[in-house]
Legacy VTK file of the C-alpha trace (Angstrom):
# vtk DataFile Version 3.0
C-alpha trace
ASCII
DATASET POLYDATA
POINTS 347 float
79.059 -43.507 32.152
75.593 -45.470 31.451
72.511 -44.327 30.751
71.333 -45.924 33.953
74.649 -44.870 36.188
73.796 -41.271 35.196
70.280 -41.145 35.716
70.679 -42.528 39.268
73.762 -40.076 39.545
71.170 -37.121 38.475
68.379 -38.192 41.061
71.170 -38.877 43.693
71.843 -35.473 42.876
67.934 -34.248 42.833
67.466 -35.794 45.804
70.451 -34.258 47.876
69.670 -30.770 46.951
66.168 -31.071 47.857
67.080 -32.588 51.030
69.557 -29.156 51.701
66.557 -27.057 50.120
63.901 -28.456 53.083
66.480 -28.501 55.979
67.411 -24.539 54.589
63.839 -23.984 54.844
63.120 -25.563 58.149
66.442 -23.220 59.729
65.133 -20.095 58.521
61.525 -20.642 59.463
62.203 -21.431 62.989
64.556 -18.808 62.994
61.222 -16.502 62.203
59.805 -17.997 65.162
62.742 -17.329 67.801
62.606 -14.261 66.561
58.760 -14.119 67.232
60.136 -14.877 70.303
57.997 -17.977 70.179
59.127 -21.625 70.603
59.859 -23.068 67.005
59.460 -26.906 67.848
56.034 -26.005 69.955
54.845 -24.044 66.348
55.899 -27.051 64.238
53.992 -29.314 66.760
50.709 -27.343 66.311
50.786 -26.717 62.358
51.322 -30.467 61.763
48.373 -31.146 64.764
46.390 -28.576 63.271
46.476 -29.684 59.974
46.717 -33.792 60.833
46.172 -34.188 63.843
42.349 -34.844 63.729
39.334 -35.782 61.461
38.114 -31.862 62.096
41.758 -30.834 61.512
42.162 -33.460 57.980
39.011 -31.612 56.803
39.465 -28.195 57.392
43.160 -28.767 55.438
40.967 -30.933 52.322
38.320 -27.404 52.640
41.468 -25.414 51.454
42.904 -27.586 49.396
40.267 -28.259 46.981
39.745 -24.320 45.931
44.104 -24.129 45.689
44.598 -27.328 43.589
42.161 -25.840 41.548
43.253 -22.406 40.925
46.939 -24.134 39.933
45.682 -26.675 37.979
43.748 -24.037 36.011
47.030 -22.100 35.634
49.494 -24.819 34.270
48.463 -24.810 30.786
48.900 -20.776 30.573
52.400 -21.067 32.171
53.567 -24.268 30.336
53.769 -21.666 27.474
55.739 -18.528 29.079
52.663 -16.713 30.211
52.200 -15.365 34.195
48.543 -15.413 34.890
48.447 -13.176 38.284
45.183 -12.422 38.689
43.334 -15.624 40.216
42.322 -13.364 42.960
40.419 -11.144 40.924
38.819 -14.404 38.661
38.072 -15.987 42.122
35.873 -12.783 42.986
34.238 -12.526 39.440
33.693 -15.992 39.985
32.194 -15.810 43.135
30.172 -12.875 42.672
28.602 -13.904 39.507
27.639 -17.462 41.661
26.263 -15.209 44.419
23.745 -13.643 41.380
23.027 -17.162 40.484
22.809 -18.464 44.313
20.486 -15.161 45.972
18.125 -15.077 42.852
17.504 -18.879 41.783
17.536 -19.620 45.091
13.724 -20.832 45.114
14.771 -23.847 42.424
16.387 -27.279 43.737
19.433 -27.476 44.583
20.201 -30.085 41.419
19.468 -26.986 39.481
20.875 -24.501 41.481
24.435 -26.025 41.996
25.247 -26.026 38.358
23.663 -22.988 37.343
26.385 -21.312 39.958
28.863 -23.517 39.237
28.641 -22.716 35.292
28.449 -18.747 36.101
31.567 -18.933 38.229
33.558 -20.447 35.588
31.677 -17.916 33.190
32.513 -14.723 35.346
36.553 -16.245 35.771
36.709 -16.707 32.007
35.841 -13.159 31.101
37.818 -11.454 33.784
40.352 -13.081 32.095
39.454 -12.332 28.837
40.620 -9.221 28.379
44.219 -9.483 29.779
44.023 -12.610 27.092
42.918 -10.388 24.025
45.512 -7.830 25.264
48.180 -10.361 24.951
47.621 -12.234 22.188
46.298 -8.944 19.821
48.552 -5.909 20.880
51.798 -8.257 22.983
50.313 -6.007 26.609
52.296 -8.171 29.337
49.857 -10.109 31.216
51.215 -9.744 34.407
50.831 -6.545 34.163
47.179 -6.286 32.806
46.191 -9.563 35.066
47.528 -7.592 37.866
45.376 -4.434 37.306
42.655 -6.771 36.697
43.000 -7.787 40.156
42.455 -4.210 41.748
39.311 -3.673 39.117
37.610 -6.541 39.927
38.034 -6.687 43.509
37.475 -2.953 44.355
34.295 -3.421 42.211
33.116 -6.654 44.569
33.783 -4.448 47.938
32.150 -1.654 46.359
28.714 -3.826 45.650
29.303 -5.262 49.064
29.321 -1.883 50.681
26.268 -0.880 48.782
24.020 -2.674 46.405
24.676 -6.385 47.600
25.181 -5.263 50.835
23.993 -8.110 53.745
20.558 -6.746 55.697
21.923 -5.721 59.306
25.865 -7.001 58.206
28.460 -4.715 58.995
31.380 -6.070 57.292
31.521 -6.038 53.293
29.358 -9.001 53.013
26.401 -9.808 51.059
22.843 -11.664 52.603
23.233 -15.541 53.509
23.122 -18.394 50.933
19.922 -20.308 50.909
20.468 -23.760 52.318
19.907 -25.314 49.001
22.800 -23.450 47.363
24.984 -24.831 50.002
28.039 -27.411 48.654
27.069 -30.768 49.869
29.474 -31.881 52.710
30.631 -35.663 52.980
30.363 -36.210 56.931
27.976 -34.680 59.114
29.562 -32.319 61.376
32.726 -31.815 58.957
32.675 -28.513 56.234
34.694 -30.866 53.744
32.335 -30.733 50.492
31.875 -32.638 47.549
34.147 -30.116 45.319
37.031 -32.145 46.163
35.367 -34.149 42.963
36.004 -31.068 40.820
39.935 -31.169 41.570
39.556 -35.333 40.610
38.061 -34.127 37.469
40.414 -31.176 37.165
43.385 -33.606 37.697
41.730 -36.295 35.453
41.585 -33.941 32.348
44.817 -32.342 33.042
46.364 -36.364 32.237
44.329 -36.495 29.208
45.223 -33.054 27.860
48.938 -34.061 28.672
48.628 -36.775 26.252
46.446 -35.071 23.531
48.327 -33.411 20.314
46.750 -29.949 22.469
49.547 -30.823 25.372
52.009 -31.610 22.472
50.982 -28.118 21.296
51.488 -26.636 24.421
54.812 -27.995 24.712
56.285 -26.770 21.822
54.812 -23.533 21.537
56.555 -22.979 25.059
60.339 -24.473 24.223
60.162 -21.973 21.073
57.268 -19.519 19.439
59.435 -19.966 16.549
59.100 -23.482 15.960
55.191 -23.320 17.063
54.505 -20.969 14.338
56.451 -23.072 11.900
54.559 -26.197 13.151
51.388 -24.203 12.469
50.347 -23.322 15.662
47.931 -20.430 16.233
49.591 -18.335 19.075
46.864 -15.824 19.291
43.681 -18.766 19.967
46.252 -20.422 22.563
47.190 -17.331 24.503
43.764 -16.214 24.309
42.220 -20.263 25.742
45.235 -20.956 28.094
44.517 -17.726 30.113
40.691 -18.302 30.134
40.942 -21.871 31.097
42.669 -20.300 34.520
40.126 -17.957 34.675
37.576 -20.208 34.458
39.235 -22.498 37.058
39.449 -20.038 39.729
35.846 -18.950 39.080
35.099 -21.896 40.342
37.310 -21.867 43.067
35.374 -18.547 44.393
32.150 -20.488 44.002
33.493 -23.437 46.059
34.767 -20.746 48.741
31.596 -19.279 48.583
28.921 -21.857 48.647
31.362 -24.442 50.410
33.125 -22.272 52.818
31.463 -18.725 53.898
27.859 -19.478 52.611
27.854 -16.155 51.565
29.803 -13.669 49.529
32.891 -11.813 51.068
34.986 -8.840 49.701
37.621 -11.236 50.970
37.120 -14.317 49.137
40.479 -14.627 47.388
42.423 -14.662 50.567
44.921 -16.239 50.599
44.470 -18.563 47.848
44.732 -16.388 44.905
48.588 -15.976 44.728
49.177 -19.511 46.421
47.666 -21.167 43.668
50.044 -19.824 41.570
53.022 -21.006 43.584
51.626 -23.948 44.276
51.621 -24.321 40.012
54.996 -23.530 40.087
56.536 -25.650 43.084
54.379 -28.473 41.377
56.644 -28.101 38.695
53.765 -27.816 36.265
53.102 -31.652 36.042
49.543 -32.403 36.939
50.503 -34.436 39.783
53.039 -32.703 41.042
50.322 -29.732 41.349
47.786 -31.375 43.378
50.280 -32.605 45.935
52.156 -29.241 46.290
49.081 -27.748 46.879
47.513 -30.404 49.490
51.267 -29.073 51.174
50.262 -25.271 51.166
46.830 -26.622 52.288
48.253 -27.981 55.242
50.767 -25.201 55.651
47.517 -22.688 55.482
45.084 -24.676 57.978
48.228 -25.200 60.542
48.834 -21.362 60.535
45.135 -21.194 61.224
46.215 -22.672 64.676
49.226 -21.177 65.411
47.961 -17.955 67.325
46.003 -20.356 70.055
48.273 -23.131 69.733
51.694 -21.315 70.158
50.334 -17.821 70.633
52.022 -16.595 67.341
49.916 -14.661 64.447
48.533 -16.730 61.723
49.760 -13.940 59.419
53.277 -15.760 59.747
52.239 -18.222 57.295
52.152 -15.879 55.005
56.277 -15.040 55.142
56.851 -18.847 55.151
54.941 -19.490 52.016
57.145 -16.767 50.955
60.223 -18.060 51.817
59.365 -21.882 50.746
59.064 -20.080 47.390
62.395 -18.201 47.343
64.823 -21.536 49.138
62.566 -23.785 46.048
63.449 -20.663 43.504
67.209 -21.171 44.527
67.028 -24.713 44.541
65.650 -24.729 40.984
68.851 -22.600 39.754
71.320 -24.752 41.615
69.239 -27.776 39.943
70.053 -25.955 36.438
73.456 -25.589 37.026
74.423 -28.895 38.350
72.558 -30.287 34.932
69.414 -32.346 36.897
66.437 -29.987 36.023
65.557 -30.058 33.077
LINES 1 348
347 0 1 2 3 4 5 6 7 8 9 10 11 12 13 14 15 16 17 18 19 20 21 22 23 24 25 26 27 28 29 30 31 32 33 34 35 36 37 38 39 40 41 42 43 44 45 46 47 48 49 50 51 52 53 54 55 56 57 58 59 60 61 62 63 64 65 66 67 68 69 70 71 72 73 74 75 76 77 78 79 80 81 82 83 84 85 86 87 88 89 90 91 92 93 94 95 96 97 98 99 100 101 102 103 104 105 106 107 108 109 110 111 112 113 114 115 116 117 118 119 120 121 122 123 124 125 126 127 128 129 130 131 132 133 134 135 136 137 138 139 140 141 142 143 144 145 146 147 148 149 150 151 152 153 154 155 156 157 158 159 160 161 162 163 164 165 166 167 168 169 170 171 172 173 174 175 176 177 178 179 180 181 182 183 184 185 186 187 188 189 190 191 192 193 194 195 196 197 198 199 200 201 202 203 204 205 206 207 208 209 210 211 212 213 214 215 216 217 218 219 220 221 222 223 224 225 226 227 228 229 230 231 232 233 234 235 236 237 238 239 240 241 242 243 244 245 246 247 248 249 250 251 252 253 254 255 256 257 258 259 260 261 262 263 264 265 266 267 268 269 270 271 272 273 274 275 276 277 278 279 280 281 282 283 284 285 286 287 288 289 290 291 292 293 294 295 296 297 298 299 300 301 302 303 304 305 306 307 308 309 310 311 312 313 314 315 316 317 318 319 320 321 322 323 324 325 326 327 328 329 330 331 332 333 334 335 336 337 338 339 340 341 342 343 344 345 346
């Protein structure tokens, strides 16, 4: 067989599994709904009005997507070699609480000022939530998953606890701290629409991810995940790359809990993480850990996310079902990727 004849066989092949992955995944999820005992066709109708059918819909799915992409493009050079970064949810609250320092206390300089000077903490406060997990790693082999994970419970018991006391809101009563000042506010792009300006951040996230694809650093990357063996021959310091990999997804999702923060709530919530922090990370994954791949996987739990968001007035079920299909995209695209393996088309 030809080069050509089998490469067309092998996305003939891509292509029909995927196509028996989506319809598998459609089945079970309106199976969730009849058992919901709501209509499935009438909740596929509002999730895809919800998150398309309007200008105010579009925006509200771009207002989730640009903290998501972010969080998984932050995470694709850390898993490109082996390692599991789970705790965006706690670097999205170190992020956002260390831009809600920046935001409350600067929050008599311009907003030129301001914006950065948040924006820069954020990525600060991710990075060194991550740190440690990274030093663990890369100095005494401590799984990251695991120490990411207790990370997670640290740093956001920590944010609830200043939110209950310290940073508590004047006259709030839920775990919330005061109100932004205007000028710490992300800039929107059309009045009357919450869609900000950070969707620039995920152009420039996406934009460096090319370059770094390209650079000898991506080659790096590359190799040092097919075998440690043959990195360390080539040269490559494991340690500094475990150690930068894990802190550039820290850093990332830092920022994402600034964008939620200043673009979003305004103000700083115990809840901030929800529900990106774990969906970036499948998002990463169902991207298939190619740059573009990542952004458009996570524009697609975007979407999934705002259209659960109008599923309890639109088809009277709970919005908290979005949460089991996200679940259960992962687990049909999980299978799929072993049958892909198997039938020699992954690679």
């Amino acid at each position: 067989m030809s080069l050509d004849r089998a490469a067309t066989v092998a996305i003939g092949q891509r292509a029909g599994l995927l196509a028996v992955g989506i319809g598998v995944v459609i089945f079970l999820s309106s199976a969730i709904f009849f058992l919901g005992r709501a209509d499935p066709i009438l909740a596929f109708r509002v999730m895809l009005n919800g998150a398309f059918g309007s200008w105010s819909g579009f925006s509200e799915t771009l207002l989730r997507f640009s903290p998501l992409a972010l969080v998984a493009l932050g995470l694709v050079p850390s898993l490109r070699i082996g390692l599991f970064n789970i705790g965006a949810p706690g670097q999205i609250a170190a992020g956002g609480l260390a831009a809600a320092l920046i935001s409350l206390n600067l929050g008599g300089l311009p907003a030129y000022l301001v914006l950065p000077l948040a924006c820069l903490s954020a990525a600060a406060g991710g990075a060194l939530c991550a740190l440690v997990p990274a030093l663990l790693r890369a100095r005494l082999s401590v799984s990251e998953i695991l120490s990411t994970l207790v990370f997670n419970f640290i740093t956001v018991l920590f944010l609830q606890y200043l939110l209950t006391g310290p940073m508590k809101g004047y006259r709030v009563n839920l775990p919330e701290s005061d109100a932004f000042p205007a000028n710490a506010f992300l800039p929107t792009f059309v009045h009357g629409s919450r869609a900000h300006v950070g969707i620039l951040l995920v152009i420039a996230a996406l934009v460096a991810m090319r370059a770094l694809e390209d650079s000898p650093i991506g080659y790096r990357l590359r190799l040092l995940g097919a075998s440690r063996s043959l990195g360390r021959q080539a040269g490559i310091d494991e340690a500094h790359m475990i150690i930068a990999t894990l802190c550039v997804g820290g850093a990332a999702a830092g920022i994402a809990g600034w964008m939620q923060a200043a673009g979003v709530d305004h103000r700083l919530y115990a809840s901030i993480a929800d529900p990106i922090g774990y969906t970036g990370l499948f998002a990463a994954l169902m991207g298939g850990l190619q740059s573009i791949g990542v952004v458009v996987s996570s524009f697609f739990f975007a979407a999934l996310l705002r259209g659960g968001d109008t599923l309890q007035i639109g088809a009277d079920v709970s919005p908290e079902i979005t949460g089991v299909l996200v679940g259960l995209i992962m687990l049909v695209m999980a299978a799929m990727q072993a049958r892909f393996r198997r039938a020699g088309v992954w690679s």
